[in-house]
TORROTOR-304842 format. One record per residue (C-alpha): x, y, z; chain; residue number from 1. Coordinates in nm, 2 decimals. Layout:
N
@c1:X	c2:Y	c3:Z	dovex:A	mimar:NUM
...
//
This chain:
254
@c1:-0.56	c2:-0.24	c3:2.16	dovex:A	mimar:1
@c1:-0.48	c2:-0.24	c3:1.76	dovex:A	mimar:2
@c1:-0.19	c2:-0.12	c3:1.57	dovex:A	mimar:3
@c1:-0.21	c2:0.13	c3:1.29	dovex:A	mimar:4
@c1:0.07	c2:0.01	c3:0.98	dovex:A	mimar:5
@c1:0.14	c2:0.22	c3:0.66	dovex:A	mimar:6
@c1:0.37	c2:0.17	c3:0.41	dovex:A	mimar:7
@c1:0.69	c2:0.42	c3:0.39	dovex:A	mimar:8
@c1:1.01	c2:0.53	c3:0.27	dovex:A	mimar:9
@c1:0.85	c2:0.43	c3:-0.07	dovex:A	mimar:10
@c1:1.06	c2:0.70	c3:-0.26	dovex:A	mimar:11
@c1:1.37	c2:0.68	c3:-0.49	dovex:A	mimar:12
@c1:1.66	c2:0.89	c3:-0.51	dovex:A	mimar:13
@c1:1.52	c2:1.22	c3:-0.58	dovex:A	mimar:14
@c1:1.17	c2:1.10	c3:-0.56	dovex:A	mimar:15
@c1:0.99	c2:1.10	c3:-0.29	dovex:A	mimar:16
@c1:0.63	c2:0.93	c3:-0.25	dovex:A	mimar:17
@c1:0.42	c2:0.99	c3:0.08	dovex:A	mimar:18
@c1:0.52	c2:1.21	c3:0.38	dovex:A	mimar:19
@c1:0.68	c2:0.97	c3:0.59	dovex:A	mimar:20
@c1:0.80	c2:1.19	c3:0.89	dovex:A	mimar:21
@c1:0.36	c2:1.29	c3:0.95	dovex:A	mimar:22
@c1:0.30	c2:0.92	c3:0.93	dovex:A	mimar:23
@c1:0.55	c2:0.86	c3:1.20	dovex:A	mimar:24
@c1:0.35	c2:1.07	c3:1.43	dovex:A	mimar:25
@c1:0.02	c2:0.88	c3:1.36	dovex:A	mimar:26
@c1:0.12	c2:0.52	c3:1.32	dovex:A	mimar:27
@c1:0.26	c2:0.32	c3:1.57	dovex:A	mimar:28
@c1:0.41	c2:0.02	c3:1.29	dovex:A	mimar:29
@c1:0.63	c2:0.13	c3:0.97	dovex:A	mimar:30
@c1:0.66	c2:-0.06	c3:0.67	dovex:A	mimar:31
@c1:0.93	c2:0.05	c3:0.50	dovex:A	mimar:32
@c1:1.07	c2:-0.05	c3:0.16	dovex:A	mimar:33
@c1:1.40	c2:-0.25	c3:0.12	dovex:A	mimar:34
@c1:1.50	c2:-0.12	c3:-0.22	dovex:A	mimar:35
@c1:1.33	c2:-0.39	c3:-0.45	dovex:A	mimar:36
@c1:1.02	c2:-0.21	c3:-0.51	dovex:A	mimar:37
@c1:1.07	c2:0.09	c3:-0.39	dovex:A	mimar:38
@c1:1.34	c2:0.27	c3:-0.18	dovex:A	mimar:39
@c1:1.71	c2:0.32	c3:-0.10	dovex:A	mimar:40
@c1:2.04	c2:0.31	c3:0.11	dovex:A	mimar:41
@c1:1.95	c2:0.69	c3:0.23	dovex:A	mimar:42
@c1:1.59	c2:0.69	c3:0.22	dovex:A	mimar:43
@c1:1.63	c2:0.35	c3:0.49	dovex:A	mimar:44
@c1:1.83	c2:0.52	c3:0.70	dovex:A	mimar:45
@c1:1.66	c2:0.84	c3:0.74	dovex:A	mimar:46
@c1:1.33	c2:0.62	c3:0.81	dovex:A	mimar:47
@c1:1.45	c2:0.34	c3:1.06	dovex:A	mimar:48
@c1:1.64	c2:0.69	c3:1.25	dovex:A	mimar:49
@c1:1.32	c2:0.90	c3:1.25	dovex:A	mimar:50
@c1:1.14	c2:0.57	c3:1.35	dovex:A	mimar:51
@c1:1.33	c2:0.47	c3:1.66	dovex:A	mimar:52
@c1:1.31	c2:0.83	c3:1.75	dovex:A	mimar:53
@c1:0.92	c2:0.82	c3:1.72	dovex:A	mimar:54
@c1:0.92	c2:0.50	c3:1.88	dovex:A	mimar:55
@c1:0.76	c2:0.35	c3:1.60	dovex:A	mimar:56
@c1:0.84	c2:-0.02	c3:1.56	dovex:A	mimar:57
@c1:1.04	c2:-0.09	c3:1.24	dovex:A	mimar:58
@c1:0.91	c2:-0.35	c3:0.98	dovex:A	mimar:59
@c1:1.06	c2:-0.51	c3:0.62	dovex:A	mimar:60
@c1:0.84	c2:-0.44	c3:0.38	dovex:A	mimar:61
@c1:0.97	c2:-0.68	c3:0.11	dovex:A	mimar:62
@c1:0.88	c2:-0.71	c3:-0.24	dovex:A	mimar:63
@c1:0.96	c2:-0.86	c3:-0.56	dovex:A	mimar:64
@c1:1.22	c2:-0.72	c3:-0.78	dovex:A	mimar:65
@c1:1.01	c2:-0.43	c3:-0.93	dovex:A	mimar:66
@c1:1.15	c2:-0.10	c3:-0.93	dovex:A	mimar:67
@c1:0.99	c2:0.03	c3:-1.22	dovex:A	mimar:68
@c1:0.62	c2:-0.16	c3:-1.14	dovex:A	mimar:69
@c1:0.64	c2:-0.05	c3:-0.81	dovex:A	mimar:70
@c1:0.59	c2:-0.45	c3:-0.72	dovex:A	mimar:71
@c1:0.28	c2:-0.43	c3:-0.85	dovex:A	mimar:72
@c1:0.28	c2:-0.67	c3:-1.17	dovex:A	mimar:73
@c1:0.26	c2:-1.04	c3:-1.07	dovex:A	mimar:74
@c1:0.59	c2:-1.23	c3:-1.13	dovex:A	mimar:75
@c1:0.70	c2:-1.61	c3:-1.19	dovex:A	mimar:76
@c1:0.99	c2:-1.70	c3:-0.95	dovex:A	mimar:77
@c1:1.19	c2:-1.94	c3:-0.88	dovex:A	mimar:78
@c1:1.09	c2:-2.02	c3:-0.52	dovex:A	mimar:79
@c1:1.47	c2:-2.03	c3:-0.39	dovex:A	mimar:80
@c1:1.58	c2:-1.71	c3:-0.54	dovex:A	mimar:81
@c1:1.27	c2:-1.54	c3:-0.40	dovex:A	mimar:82
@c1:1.35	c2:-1.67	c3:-0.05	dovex:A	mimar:83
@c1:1.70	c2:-1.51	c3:-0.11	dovex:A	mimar:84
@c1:1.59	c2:-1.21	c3:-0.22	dovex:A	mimar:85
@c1:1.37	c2:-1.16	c3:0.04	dovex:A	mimar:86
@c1:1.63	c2:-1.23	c3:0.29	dovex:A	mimar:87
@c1:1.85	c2:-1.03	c3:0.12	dovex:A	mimar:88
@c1:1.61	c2:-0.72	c3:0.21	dovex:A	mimar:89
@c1:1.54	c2:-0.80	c3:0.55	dovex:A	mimar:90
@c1:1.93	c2:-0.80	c3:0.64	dovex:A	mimar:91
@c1:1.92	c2:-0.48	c3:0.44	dovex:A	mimar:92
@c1:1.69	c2:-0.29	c3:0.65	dovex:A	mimar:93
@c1:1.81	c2:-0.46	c3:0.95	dovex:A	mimar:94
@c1:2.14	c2:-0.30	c3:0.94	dovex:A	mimar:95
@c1:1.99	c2:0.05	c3:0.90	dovex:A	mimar:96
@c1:1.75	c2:-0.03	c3:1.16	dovex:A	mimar:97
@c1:2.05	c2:-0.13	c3:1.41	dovex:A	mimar:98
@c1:2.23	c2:0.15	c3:1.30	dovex:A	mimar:99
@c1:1.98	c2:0.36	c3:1.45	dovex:A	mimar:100
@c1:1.93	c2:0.15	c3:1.76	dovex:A	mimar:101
@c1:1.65	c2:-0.09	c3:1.74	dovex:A	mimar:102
@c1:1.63	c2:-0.40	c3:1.47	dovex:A	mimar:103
@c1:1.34	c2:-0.54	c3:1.24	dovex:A	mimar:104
@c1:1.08	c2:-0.63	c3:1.43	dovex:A	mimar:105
@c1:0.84	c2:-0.80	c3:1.20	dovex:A	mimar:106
@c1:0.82	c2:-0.86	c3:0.80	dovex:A	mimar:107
@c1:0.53	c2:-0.74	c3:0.58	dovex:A	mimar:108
@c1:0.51	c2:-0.85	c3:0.21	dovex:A	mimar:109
@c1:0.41	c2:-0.59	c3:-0.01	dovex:A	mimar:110
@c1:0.18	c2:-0.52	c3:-0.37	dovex:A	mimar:111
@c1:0.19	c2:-0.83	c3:-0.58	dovex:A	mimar:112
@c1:0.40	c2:-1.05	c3:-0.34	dovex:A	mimar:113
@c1:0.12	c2:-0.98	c3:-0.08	dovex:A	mimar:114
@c1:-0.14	c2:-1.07	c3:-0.29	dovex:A	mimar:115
@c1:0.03	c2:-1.38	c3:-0.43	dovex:A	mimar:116
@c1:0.09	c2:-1.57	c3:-0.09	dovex:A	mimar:117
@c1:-0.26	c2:-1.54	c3:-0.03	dovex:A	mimar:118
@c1:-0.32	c2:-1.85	c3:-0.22	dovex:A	mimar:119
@c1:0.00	c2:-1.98	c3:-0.36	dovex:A	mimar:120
@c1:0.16	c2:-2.22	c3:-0.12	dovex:A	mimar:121
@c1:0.52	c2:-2.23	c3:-0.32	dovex:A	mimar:122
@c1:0.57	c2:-1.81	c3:-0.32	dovex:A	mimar:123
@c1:0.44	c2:-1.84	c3:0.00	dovex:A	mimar:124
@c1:0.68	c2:-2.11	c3:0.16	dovex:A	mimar:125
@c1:1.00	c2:-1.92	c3:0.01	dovex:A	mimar:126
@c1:0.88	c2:-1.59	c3:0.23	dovex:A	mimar:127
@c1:0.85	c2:-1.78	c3:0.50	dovex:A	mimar:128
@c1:1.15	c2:-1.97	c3:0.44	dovex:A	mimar:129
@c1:1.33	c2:-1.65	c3:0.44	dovex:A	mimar:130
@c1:1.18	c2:-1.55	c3:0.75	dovex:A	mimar:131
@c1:1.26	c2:-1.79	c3:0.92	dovex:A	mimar:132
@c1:1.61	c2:-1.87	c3:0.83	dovex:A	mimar:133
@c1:1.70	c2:-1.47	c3:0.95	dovex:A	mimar:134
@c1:1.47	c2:-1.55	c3:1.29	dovex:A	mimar:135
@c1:1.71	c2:-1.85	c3:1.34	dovex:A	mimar:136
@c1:2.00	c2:-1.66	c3:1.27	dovex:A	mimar:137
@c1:1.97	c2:-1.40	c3:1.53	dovex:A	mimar:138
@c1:1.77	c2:-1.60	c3:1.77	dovex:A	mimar:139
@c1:1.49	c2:-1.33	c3:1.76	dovex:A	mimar:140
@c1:1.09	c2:-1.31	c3:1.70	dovex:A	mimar:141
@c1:0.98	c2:-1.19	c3:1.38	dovex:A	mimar:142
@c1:0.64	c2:-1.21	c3:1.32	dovex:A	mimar:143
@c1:0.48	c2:-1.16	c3:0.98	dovex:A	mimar:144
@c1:0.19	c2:-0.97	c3:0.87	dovex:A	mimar:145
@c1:-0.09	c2:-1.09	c3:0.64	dovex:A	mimar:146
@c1:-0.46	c2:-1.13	c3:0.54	dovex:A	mimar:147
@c1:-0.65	c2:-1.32	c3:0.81	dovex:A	mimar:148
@c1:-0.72	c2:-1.65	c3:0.66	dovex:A	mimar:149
@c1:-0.45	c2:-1.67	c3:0.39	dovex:A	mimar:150
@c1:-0.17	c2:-1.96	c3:0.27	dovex:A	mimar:151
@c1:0.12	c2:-1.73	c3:0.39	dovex:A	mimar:152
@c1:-0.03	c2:-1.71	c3:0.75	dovex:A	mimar:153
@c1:-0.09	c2:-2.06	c3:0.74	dovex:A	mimar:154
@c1:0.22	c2:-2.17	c3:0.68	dovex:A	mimar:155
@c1:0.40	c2:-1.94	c3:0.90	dovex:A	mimar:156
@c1:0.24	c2:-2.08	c3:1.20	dovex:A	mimar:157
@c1:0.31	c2:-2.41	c3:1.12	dovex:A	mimar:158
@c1:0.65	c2:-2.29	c3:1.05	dovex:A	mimar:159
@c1:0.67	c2:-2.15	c3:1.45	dovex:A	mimar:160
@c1:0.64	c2:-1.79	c3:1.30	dovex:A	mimar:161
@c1:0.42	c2:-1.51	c3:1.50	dovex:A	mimar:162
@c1:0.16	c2:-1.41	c3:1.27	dovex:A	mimar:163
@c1:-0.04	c2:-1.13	c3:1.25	dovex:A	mimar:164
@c1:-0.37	c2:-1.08	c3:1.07	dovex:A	mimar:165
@c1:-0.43	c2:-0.72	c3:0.96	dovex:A	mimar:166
@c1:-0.68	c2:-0.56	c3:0.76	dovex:A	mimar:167
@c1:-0.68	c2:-0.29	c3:0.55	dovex:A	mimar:168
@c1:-0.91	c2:0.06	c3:0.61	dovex:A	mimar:169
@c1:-0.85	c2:0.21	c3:0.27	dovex:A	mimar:170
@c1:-0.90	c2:-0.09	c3:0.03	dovex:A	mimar:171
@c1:-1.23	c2:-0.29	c3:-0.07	dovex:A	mimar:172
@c1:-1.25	c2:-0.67	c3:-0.02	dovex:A	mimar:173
@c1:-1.43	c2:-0.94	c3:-0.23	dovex:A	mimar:174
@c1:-1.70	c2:-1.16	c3:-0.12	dovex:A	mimar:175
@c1:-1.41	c2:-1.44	c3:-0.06	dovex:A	mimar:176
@c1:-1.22	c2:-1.19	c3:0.16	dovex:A	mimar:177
@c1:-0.99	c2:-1.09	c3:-0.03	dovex:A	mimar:178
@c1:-0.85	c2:-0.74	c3:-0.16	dovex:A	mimar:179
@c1:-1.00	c2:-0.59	c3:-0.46	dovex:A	mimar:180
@c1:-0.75	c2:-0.52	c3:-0.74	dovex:A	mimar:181
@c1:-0.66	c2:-0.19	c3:-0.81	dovex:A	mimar:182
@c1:-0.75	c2:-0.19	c3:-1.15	dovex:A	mimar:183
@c1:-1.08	c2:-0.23	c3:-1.06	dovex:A	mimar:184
@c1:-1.30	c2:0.07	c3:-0.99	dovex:A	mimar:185
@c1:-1.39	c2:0.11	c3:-0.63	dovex:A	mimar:186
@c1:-1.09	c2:-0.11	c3:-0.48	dovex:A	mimar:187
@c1:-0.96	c2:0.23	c3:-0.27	dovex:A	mimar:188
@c1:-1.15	c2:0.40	c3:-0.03	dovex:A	mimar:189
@c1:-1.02	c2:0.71	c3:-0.01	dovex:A	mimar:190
@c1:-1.23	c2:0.94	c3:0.24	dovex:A	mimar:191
@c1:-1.12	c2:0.96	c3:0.59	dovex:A	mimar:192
@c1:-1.42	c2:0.99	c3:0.72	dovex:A	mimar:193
@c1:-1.46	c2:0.65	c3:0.53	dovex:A	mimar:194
@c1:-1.19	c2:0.52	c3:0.63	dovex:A	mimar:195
@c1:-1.18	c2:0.59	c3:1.01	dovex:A	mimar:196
@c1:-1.58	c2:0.42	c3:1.02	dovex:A	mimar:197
@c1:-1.40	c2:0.11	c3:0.85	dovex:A	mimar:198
@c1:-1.11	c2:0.11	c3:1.10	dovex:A	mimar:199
@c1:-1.34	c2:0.12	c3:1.38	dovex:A	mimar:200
@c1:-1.59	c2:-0.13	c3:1.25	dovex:A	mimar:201
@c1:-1.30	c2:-0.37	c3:1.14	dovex:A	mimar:202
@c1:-1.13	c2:-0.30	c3:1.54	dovex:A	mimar:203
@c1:-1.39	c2:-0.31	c3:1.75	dovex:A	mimar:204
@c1:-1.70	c2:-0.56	c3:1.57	dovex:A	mimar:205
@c1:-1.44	c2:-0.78	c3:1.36	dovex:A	mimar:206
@c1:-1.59	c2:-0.73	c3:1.05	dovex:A	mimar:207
@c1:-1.65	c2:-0.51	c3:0.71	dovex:A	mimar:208
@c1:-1.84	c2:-0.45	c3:0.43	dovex:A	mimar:209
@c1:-1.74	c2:-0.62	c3:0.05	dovex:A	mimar:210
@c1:-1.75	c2:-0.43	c3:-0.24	dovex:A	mimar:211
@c1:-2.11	c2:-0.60	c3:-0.29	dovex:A	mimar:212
@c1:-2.22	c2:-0.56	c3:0.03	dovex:A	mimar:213
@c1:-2.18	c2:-0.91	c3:0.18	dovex:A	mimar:214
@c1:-2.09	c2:-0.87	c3:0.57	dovex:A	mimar:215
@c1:-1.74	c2:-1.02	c3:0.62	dovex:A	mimar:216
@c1:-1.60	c2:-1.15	c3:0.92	dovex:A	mimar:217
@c1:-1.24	c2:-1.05	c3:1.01	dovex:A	mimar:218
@c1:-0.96	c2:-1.10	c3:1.26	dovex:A	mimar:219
@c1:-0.73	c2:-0.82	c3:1.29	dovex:A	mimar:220
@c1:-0.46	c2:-0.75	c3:1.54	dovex:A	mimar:221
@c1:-0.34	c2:-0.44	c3:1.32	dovex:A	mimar:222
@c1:-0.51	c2:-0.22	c3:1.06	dovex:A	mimar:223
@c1:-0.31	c2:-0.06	c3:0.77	dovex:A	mimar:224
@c1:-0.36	c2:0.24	c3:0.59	dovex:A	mimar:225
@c1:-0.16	c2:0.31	c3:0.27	dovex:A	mimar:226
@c1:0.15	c2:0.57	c3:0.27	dovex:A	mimar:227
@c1:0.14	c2:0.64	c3:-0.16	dovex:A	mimar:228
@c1:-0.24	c2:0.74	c3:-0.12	dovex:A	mimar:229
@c1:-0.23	c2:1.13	c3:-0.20	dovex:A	mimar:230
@c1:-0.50	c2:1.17	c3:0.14	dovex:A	mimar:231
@c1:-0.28	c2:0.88	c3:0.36	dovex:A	mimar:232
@c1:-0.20	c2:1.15	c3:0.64	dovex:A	mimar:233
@c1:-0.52	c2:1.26	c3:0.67	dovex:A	mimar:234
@c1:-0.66	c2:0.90	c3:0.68	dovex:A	mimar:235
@c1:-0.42	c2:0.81	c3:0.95	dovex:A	mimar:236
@c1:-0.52	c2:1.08	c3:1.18	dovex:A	mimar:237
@c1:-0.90	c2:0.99	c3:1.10	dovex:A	mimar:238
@c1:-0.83	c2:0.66	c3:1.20	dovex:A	mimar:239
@c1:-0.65	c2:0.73	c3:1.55	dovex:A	mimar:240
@c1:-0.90	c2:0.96	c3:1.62	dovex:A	mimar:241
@c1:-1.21	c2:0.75	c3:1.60	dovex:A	mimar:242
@c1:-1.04	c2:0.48	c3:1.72	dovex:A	mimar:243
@c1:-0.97	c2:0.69	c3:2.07	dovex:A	mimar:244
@c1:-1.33	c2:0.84	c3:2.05	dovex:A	mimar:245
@c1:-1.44	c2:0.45	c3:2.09	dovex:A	mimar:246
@c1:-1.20	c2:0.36	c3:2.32	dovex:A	mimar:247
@c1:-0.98	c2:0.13	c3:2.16	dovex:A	mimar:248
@c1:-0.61	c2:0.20	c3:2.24	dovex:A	mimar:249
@c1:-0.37	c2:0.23	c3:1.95	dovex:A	mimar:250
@c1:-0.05	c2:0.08	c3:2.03	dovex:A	mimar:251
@c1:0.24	c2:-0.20	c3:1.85	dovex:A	mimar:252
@c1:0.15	c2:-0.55	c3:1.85	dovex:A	mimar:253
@c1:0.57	c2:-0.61	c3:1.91	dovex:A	mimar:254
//
């Protein structure tokens, strides 16, 4: 069994990005924005209530303080006030999440933050901090989602955290294993047909092609496809599909 993640309720106001309510019929884990990069009071409500109604197991996807980069541009922080902001969004969606019956089940960085913790142990240690410190205040499980093999993950098991390596069907990976940055040309995959061979191959052999080729091993216990990605409904349902025409069961790792 493997869990299918996307990223929603990335709008704004009167802008809306992604169909969130046909994603909440494919996946079975939403990552929805806390309102630092993307999304609001209204748009977090009407999410977390269509997602308990779907079933669909609510995550925080927290960013950095980017509205306007869409937490996509790298940004120097101090590592205490990132912990607090990223606390700050967790309890944020955690209310709305209540509100509509169920509560955060598990936190998912997102863009640049994401990226960041791969590798940098201080960014990284102030997520999990955060993490933590709301786990410990509720007396629940929250795991966290990551690359497979990355600082963040590291440090959240040594921190007691649930982690959970995922991998993503719609973006290329280095050599090292890593995601390919969006400025460079090839780093989405955006067929469905692509991107349901690369689900399958990533769920059911552990491993995937990098941009040059190189065969990469990966662990997975969930597979992501993006929300913002003009084909992302299309994707999702390619995904489930082959995924069921293999045999693997689709289903929330919480």
């Amino acid at each position: 069994m493997i869990d299918l993640n996307a990223d929603l309720g990335e709008g704004f106001g009167r802008w809306r990005l992604g169909d969130d309510d046909a994603l909440l019929e494919l996946v079975t884990s939403a990552n929805v924005a806390c309102g630092f990069h993307a999304g609001d009071p209204s748009t977090m409500r009407r999410v977390c209530s269509a997602a308990v109604g779907r079933g669909v197991r609510i995550g925080a996807q927290v960013g950095y303080r980017d509205l306007a980069g869409f937490g996509r541009r790298d940004i120097e922080y101090d590592p205490h006030e990132l912990a607090d902001d990223v606390l700050f969004q967790i309890g944020a969606l955690d209310a709305f999440a209540r509100a509509a019956g169920d509560r955060v089940r598990y936190v998912k960085p997102h863009g640049a933050l994401y990226n960041r913790i791969v590798h940098d142990a201080v960014q990284a240690e102030a997520v999990v901090r955060a993490v933590s410190s709301f786990a410990s205040a509720y007396d629940v499980d929250v795991p966290v989602l990551g690359l497979s093999g990355s600082v963040f993950l590291e440090l959240a098991t040594t921190a007691g955290l649930t982690t959970i390596p995922e991998a993503f069907a719609d973006r290329a990976y280095t050599p090292l294993g890593t995601l390919v940055p969006r400025s460079a040309p090839g780093a989405v995959v955006t067929s469905p047909e692509e991107v349901a061979g690369r689900a399958v191959e990533m769920a059911v052999s552990g491993t995937v092609r990098a941009i040059d080729g190189t065969l990469l091993e990966i662990s997975a216990r969930s597979l992501c496809v993006h929300g913002d990605s003009p084909s992302a409904v299309a994707m999702a349902a390619a995904v489930r599909e082959a995924l069921r025409s293999t045999g693997v069961e689709v289903g929330a790792f919480t």
